[in-house]
C-alpha positions in Angstrom: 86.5 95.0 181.9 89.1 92.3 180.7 92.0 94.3 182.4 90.0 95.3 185.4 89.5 91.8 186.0 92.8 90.6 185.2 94.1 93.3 187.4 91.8 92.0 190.8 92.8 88.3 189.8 96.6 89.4 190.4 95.4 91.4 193.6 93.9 88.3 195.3 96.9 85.8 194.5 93.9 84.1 191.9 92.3 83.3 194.6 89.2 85.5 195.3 86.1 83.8 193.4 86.1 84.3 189.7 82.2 85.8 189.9 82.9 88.2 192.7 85.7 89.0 190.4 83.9 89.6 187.4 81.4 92.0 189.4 83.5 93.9 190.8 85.1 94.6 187.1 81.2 94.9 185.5 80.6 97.3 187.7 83.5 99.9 186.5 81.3 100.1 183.6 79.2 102.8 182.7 75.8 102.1 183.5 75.8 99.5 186.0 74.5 99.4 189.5 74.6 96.8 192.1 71.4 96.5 194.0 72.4 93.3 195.6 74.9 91.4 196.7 74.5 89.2 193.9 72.5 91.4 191.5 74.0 93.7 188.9 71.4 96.4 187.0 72.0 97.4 183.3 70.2 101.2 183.2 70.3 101.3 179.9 68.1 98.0 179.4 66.2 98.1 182.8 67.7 94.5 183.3 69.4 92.8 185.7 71.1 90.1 185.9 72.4 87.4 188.2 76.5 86.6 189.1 77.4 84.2 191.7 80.8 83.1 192.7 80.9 80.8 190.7 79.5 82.1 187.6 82.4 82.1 185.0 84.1 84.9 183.3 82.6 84.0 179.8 79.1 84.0 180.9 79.5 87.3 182.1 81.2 88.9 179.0 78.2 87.0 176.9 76.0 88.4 179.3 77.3 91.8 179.0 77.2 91.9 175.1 73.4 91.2 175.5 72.4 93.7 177.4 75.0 96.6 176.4 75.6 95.9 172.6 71.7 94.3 172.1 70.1 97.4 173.7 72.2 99.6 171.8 71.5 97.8 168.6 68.0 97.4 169.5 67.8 101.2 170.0 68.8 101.5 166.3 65.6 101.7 164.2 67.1 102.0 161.0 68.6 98.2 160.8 66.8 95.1 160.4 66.0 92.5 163.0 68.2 90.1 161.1 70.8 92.3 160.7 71.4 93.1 164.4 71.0 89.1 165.2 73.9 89.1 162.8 75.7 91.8 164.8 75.2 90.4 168.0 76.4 87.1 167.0 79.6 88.5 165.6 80.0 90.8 168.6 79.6 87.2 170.7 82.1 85.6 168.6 84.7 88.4 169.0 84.3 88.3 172.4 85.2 84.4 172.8 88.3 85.2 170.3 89.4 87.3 173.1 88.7 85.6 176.2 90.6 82.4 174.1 93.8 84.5 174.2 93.7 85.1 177.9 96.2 84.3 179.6 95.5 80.9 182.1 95.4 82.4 185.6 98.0 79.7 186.8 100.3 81.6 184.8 99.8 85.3 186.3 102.1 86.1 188.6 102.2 89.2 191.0 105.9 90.5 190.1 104.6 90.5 186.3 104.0 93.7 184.9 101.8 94.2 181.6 103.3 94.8 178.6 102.4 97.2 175.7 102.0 95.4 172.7 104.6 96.3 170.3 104.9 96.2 166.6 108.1 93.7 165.1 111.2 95.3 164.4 112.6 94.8 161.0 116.5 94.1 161.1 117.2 97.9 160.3 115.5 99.2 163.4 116.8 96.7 165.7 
């Protein structure tokens, strides 16, 4: 969803709402429907849930991990109540590890292409 969004921020010179952004990339997503303009609907969960314009990026990857990752773990009987709280809130906190290392979209620019990550070379392989 990270890329999908990234890749619509480029699209619209950063310039398109970031909400209307991040719905657009929720709903490439398995499982999600859009019943309104403003509405998105987890299956799954029978939820839905509300993104604005202006609703940020974060909010929408938090909301996300609730309904995706907290139905699924939900769904699992065999683990504890406190033990999915505590895998929810470590799936929360990877999330905000990875939306810190995003890259500031003042700093995207259209003739940019993505690169592959790619492993250090030693001095022998150089």
């Amino acid at each position: 969803m990270l890329f999908g969004f990234s890749s619509l921020d480029v699209h619209y010179n950063n310039d398109a709402p970031t909400g209307w952004l991040a719905g657009k990339a929720l709903l490439t997503r398995a499982g999600w429907s859009q019943p309104s303009e403003t509405e998105y609907h987890h299956e799954k969960s029978g939820k839905t849930v509300q993104i604005n314009e202006g609703t940020p990026l974060r909010q929408v990857v938090h909301m996300i991990v609730d309904l995706e990752y907290g139905t699924a773990l939900a769904n699992n009987k065999g683990l504890s109540a406190a033990k999915r709280q505590e895998l929810l809130a470590l799936a929360h906190h990877s999330a905000d590890a990875v939306l810190d290392r995003k890259v500031p979209r003042h700093s995207v620019s259209r003739n940019v292409a993505v690169q592959p990550l790619r492993a250090p070379q030693s001095a022998g392989e150089a």
